[in-house]
PALODREN-474149 format. One line per 3 residues: number of its first residue (from 0); their letters; for each residue x, y, z of N, C-alpha, C. Coordinates in nm, 2 decimals. Example, Ala and Ser with C-alpha at 12.3 -4.5 7.8 and 13.67 -1.06 7.14 Angstrom:
2
0 = AS = 1.32:-0.57:0.78:1.23:-0.45:0.78:1.32:-0.33:0.78  1.28:-0.22:0.71:1.37:-0.11:0.71:1.29:0.00:0.79
***
This chain:
85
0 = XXX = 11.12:13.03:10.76:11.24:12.96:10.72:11.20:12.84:10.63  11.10:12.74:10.64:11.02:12.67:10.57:11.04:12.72:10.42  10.97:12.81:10.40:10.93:12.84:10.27:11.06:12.89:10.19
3 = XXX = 11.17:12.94:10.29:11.30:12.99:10.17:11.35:12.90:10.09  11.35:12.80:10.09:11.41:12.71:10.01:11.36:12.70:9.89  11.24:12.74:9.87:11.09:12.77:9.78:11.18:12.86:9.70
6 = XXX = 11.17:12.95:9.75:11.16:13.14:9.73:11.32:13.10:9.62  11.41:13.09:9.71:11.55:13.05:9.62:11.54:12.97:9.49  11.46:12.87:9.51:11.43:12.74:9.36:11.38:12.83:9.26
9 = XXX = 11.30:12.90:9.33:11.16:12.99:9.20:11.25:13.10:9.19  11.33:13.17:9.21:11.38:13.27:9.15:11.43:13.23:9.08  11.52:13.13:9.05:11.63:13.10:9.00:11.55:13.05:8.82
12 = XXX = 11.47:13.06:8.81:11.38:13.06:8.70:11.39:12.82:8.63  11.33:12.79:8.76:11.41:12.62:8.74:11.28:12.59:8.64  11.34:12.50:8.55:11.27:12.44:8.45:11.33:12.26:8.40
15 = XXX = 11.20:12.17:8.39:11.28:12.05:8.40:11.12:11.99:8.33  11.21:11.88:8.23:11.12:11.84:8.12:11.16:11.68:8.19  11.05:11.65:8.16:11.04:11.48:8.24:10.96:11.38:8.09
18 = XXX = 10.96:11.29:8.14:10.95:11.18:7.99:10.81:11.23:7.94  10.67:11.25:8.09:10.54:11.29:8.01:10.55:11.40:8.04  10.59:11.50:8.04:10.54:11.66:8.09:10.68:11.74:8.18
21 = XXX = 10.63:11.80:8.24:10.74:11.94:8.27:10.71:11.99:8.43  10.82:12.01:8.49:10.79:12.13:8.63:10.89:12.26:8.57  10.83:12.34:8.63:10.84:12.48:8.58:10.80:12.64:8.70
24 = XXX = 10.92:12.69:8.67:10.83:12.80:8.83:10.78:12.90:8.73  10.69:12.95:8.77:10.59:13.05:8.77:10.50:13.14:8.87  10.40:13.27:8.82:10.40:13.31:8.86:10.25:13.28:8.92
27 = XXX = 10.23:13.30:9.04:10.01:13.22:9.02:10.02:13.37:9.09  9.91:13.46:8.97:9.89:13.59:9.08:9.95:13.68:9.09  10.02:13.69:9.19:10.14:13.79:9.22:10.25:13.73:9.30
30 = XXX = 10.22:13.55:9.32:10.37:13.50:9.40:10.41:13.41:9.32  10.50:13.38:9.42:10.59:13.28:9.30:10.55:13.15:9.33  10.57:13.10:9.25:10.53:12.93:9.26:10.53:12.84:9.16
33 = XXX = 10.50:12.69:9.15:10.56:12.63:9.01:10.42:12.58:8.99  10.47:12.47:8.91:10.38:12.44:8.77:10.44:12.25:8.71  10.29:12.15:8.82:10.38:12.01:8.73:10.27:12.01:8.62
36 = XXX = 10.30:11.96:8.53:10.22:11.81:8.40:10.30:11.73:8.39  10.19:11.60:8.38:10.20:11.51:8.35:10.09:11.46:8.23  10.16:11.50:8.12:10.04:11.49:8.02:10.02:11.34:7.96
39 = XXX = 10.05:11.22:7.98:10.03:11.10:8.00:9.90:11.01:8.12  9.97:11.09:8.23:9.81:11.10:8.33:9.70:11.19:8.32  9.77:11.30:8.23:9.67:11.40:8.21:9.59:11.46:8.39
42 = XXX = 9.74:11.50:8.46:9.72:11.54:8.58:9.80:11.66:8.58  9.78:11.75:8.70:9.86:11.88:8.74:9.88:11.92:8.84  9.96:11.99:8.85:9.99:12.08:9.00:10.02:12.23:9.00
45 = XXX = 9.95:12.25:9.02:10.02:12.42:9.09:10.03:12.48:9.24  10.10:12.53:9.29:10.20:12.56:9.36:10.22:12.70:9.37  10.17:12.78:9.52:10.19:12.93:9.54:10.27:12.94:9.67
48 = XXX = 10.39:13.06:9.67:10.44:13.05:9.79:10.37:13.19:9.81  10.27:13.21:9.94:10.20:13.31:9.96:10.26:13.34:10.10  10.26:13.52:10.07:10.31:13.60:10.17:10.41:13.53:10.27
51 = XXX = 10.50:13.44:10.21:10.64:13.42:10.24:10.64:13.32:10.37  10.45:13.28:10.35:10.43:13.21:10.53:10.35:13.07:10.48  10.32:13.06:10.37:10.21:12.94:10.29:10.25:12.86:10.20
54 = XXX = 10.25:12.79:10.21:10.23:12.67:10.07:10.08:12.65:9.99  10.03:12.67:9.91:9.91:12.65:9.84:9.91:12.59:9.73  9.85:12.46:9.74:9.86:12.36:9.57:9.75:12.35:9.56
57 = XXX = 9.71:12.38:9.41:9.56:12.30:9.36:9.64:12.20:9.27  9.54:12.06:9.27:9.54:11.98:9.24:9.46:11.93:9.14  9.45:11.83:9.00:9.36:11.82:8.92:9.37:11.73:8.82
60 = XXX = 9.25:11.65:8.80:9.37:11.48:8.73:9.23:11.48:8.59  9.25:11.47:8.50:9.18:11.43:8.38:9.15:11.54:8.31  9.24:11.61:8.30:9.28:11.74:8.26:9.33:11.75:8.13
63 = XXX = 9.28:11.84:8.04:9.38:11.89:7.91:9.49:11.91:7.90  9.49:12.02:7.99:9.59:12.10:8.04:9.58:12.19:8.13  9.68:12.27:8.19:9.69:12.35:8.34:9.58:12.46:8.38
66 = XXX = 9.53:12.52:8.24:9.46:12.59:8.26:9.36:12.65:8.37  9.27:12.48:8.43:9.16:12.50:8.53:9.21:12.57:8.64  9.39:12.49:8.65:9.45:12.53:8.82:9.49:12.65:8.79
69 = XXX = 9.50:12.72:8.70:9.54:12.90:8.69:9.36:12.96:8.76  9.27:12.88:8.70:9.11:12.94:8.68:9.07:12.94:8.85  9.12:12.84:8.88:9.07:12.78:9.03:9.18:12.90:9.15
72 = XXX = 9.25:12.89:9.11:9.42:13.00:9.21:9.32:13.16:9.17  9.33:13.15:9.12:9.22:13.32:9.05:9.11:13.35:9.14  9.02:13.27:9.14:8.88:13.25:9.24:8.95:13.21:9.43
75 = XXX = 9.06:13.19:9.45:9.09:13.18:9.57:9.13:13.32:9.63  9.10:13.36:9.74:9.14:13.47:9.78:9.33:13.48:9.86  9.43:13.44:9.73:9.54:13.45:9.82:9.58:13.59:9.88
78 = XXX = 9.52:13.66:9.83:9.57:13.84:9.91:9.50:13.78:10.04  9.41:13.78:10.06:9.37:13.75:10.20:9.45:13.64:10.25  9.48:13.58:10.26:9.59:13.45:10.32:9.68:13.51:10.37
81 = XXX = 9.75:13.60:10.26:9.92:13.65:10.26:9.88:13.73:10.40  9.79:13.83:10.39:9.76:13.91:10.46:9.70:13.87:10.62  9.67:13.74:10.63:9.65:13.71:10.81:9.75:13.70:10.90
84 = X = 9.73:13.74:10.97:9.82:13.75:11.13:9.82:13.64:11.26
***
């Protein structure tokens, strides 16, 4: 029940542009989840709602752009997460 409020935001395809940068939902993988910049701090967030039971953020500050946190979510095993009992 935690995480529906997630699940409802990210479907709804929410997008919002702020003075340095943008939140945005997306997909990390195969779940849903969003996406900050702040391209003034040249920081980021990404954000996975996994197997409907997790929250997972990587975090990353002196950054170009989002790319590393897609690179880093990749190398994490979230099938395995979704998947514990």
């Amino acid at each position: 029940m935690l995480v529906a409020p997630f699940a409802m935001f990210l479907t709804a395809g929410y997008e919002k542009e702020t003075e340095n940068g943008y939140e945005k939902s997306v997909k990390v993988g195969e779940y849903p989840g969003w996406e900050k910049w702040d391209s003034e701090n040249k920081t980021g967030e990404l954000n996975a709602v996994v197997g409907k039971r997790f929250v997972v953020t990587f975090e990353g500050s002196g950054l170009e752009n989002t790319k590393p946190l897609y690179e880093l979510a990749q190398k994490a095993d979230l099938n395995k997460l979704a998947g514990m009992k």
